[in-house]
C-alpha positions as CSV (number, residue, x, y, z in Angstrom):
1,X,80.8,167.5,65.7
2,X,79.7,167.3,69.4
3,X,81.6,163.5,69.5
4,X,84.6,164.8,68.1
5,X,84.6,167.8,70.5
6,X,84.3,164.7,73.1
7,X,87.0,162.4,72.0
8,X,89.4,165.8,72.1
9,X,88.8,166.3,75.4
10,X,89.0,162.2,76.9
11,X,91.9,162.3,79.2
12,X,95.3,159.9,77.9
13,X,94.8,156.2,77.4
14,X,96.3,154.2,80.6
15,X,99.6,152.6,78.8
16,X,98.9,149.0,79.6
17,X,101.9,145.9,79.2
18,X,100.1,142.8,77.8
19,X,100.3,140.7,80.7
20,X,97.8,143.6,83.3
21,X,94.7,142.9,83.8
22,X,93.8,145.8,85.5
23,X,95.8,148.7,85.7
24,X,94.6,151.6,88.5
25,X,95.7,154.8,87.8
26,X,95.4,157.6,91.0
27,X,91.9,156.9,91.2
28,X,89.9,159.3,93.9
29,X,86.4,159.0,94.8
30,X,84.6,161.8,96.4
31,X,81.4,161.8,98.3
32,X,79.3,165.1,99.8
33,X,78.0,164.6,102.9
34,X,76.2,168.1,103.9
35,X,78.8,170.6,103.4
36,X,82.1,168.0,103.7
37,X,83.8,166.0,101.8
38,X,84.7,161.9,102.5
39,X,87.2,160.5,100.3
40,X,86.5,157.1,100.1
41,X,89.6,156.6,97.7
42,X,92.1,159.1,98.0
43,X,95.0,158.6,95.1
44,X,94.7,154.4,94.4
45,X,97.4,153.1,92.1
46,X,98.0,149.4,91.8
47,X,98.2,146.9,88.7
48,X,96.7,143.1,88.6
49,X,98.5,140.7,86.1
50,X,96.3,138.6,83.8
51,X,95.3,135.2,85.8
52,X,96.4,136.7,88.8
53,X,94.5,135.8,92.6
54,X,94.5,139.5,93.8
55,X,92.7,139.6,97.1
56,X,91.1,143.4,98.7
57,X,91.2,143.7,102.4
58,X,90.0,146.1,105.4
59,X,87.9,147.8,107.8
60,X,84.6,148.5,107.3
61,X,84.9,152.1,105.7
62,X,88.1,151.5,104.3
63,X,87.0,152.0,100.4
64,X,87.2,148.5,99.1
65,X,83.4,149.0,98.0
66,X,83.7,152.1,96.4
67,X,86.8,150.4,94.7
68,X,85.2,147.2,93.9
69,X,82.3,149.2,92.0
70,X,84.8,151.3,90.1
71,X,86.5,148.2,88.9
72,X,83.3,146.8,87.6
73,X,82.5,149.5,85.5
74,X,79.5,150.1,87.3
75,X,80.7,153.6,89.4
76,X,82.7,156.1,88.0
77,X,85.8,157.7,89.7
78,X,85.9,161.6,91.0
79,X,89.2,161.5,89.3
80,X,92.1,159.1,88.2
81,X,91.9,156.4,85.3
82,X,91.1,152.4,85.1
83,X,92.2,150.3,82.3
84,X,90.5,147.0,82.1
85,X,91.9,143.9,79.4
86,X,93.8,147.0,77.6
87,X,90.8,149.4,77.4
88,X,91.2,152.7,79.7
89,X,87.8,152.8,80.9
90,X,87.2,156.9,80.5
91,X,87.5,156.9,76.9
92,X,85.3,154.4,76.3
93,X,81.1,155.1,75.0
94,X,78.1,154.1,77.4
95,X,77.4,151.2,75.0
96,X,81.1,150.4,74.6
97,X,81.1,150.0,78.8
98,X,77.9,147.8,78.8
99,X,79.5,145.5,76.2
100,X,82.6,145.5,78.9
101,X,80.3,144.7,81.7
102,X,78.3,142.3,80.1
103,X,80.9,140.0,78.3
104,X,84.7,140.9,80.3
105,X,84.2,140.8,83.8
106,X,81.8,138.9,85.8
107,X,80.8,140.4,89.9
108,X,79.8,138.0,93.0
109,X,78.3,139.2,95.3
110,X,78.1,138.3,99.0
111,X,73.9,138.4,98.8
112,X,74.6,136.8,95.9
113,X,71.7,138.8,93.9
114,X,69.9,136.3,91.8
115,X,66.4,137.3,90.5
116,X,64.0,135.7,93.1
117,X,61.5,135.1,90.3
118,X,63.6,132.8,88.3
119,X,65.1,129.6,88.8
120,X,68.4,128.4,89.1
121,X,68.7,127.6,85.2
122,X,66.9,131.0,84.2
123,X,69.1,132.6,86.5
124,X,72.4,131.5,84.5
125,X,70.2,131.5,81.4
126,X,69.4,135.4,81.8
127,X,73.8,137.2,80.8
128,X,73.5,134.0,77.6
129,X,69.8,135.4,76.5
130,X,71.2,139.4,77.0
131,X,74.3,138.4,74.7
132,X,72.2,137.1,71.8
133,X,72.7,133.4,72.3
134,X,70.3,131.1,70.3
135,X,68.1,129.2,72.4
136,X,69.4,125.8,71.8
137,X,73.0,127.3,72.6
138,X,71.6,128.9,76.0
139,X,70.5,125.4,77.4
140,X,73.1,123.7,77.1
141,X,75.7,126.0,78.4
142,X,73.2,127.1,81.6
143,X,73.0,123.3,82.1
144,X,76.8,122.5,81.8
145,X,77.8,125.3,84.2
146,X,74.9,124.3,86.9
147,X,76.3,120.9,86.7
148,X,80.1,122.2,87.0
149,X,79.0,123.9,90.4
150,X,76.8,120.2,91.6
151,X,73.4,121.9,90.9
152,X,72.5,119.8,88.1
153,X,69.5,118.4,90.0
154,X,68.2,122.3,90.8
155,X,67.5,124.0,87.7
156,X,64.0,124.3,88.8
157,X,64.5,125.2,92.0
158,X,64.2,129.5,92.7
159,X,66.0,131.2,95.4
160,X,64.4,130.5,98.1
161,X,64.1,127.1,97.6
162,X,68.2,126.7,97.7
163,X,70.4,127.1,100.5
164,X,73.1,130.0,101.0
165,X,75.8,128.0,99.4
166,X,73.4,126.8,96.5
167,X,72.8,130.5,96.3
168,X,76.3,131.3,96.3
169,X,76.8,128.4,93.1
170,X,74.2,129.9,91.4
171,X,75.7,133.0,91.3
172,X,79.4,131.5,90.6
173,X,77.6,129.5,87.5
174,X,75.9,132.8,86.4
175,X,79.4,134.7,86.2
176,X,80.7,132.3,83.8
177,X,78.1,132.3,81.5
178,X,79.7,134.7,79.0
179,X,83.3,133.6,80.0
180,X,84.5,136.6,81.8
181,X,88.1,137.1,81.7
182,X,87.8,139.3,84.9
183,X,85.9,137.7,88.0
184,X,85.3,140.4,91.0
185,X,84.1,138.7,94.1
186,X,82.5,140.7,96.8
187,X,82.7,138.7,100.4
188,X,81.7,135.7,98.4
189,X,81.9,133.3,101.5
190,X,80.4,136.0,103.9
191,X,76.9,134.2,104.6
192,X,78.3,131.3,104.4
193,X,79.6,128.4,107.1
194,X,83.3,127.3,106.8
195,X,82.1,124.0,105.1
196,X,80.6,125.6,102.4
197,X,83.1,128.7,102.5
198,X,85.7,126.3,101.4
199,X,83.8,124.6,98.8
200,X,83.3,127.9,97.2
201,X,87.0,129.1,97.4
202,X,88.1,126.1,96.1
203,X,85.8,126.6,93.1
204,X,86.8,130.1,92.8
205,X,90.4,128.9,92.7
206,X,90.0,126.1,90.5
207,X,88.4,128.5,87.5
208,X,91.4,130.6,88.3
209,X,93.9,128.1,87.8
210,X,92.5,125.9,84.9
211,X,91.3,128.9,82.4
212,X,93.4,131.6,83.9
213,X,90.5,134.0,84.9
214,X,91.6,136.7,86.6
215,X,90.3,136.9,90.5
216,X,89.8,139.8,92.4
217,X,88.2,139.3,95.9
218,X,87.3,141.7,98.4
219,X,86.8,139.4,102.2
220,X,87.4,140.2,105.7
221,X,88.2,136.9,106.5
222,X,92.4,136.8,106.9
223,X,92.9,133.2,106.2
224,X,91.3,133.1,102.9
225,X,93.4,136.4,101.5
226,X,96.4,134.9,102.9
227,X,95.7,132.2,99.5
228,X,95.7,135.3,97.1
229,X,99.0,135.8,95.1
230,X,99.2,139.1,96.5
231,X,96.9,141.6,99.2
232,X,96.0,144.6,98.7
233,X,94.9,146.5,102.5
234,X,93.2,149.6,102.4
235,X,92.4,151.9,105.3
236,X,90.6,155.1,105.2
237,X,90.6,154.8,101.0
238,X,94.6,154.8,101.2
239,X,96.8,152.0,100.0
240,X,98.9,151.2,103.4
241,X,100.9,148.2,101.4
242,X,100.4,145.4,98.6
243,X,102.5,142.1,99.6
244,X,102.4,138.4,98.4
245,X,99.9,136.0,100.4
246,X,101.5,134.6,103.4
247,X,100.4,131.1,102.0
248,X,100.8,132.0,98.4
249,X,103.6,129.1,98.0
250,X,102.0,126.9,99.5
251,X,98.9,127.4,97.6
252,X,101.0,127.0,94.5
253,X,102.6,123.9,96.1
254,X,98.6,122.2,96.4
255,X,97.2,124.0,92.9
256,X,100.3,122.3,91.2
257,X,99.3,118.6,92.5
258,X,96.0,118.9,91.5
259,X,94.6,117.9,87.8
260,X,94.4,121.0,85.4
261,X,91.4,120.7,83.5
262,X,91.2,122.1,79.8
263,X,89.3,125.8,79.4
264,X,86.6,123.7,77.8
265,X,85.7,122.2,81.2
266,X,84.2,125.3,82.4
């Protein structure tokens, strides 16, 4: 009785078209601070299409934190609704939202937040062994994806035996092990040098294009959200405009030279 009294009061289901990824739905977030309130989203509404390169920008303080955790599943909203691959995420069950987190979108993270106890391989290993992969199945996907980033010869190495971009490859490998179709990147190239920022972009870019994995990806740097399809700029947890990359054709203009490999690559 008590989860049918529940499921009559779950607000509407989000009415989502095939081709959105996510669909954001006046979402607010609220925080007390003493006796005041800080909005940190205040009324959010945008959509991302499937495959899309959607890219979050603004000041420190702006929201795009707040809004990156809400779009992971891993914060709820003060109000609003979020619809991820179809699902409005309010009506769904706390196992329901783990089985979300764990096999439909994949977070990156700007201190990259690999277990410092495990290697590289158990590192990747660890979302394969939570999903109930066999063993045999687990190896051999850890090792393919540490060899897609170049890391083949460093699946023994831990942590603090890489360096920041190794880290950062890690981490990229990791997000693909249960072939997310949602990738959220959090300053992924933020510790990083601009050598090694654009290895990682490209990357990024090149599981976006080749499999069609949506990329979300919050950065302060202006050049690399200029590549995103579109730009989303928050200040003070308001919307002030969504436009099209200022590069975004020329992007499509280098993407479409380059070789498209089959999903099976990654």
């Amino acid at each position: 009785m008590f989860r049918l009294f529940q499921q009559k009061n779950l607000p509407d289901a989000l009415d989502v078209d095939e081709g959105d990824a996510i669909v954001v739905d006046d979402l607010t977030k609220v925080f007390h601070q003493d006796d005041r309130e800080v909005y940190a989203l205040d009324n959010v509404s945008f959509t991302v299409h499937k495959g899309e390169f959607f890219a979050i920008v603004g000041r420190s303080g702006s929201g795009k934190t707040s809004l990156l955790n809400i779009l992971g599943a891993m914060e709820k909203p003060t109000s609003g609704r979020l619809a991820l691959n179809g699902k409005t995420l309010s009506r769904q069950s706390s196992k329901e939202l783990t089985m979300i987190r764990r096999h439909e979108i994949a977070t990156i993270y700007q201190h990259y937040n690999l277990i410092p106890v495990l290697n590289a391989f158990q590192n990747v290993e660890l979302p394969l062994l939570l999903s109930g992969m066999n063993k045999h199945d687990r190896l051999l996907r850890a090792k393919k994806l540490l060899n897609l980033v170049g890391l083949g010869d460093r699946l023994d190495h831990t942590p603090e035996q890489l360096s920041g971009g190794e880290k950062q490859r890690v981490a990229i490998a990791r997000s693909l092990a249960n072939q997310p179709k949602i990738i959220l990147a959090d300053e992924p190239t933020g510790n990083l040098d601009k050598e090694i920022e654009s290895t990682i972009v490209e990357l990024l870019e090149g599981i976006n294009r080749d499999i069609g994995t949506t990329l979300v990806m919050v950065t302060h740097d202006p050049e690399l959200a200029e590549r995103a399809d579109r730009v989303l700029n928050l200040r003070d947890g308001k919307i002030i405009d969504i436009r099209e990359g200022k590069t975004v054709e020329q992007r499509k203009a280098e993407l479409a030279k380059k070789e498209v490999k089959d999903a099976s690559f990654y």
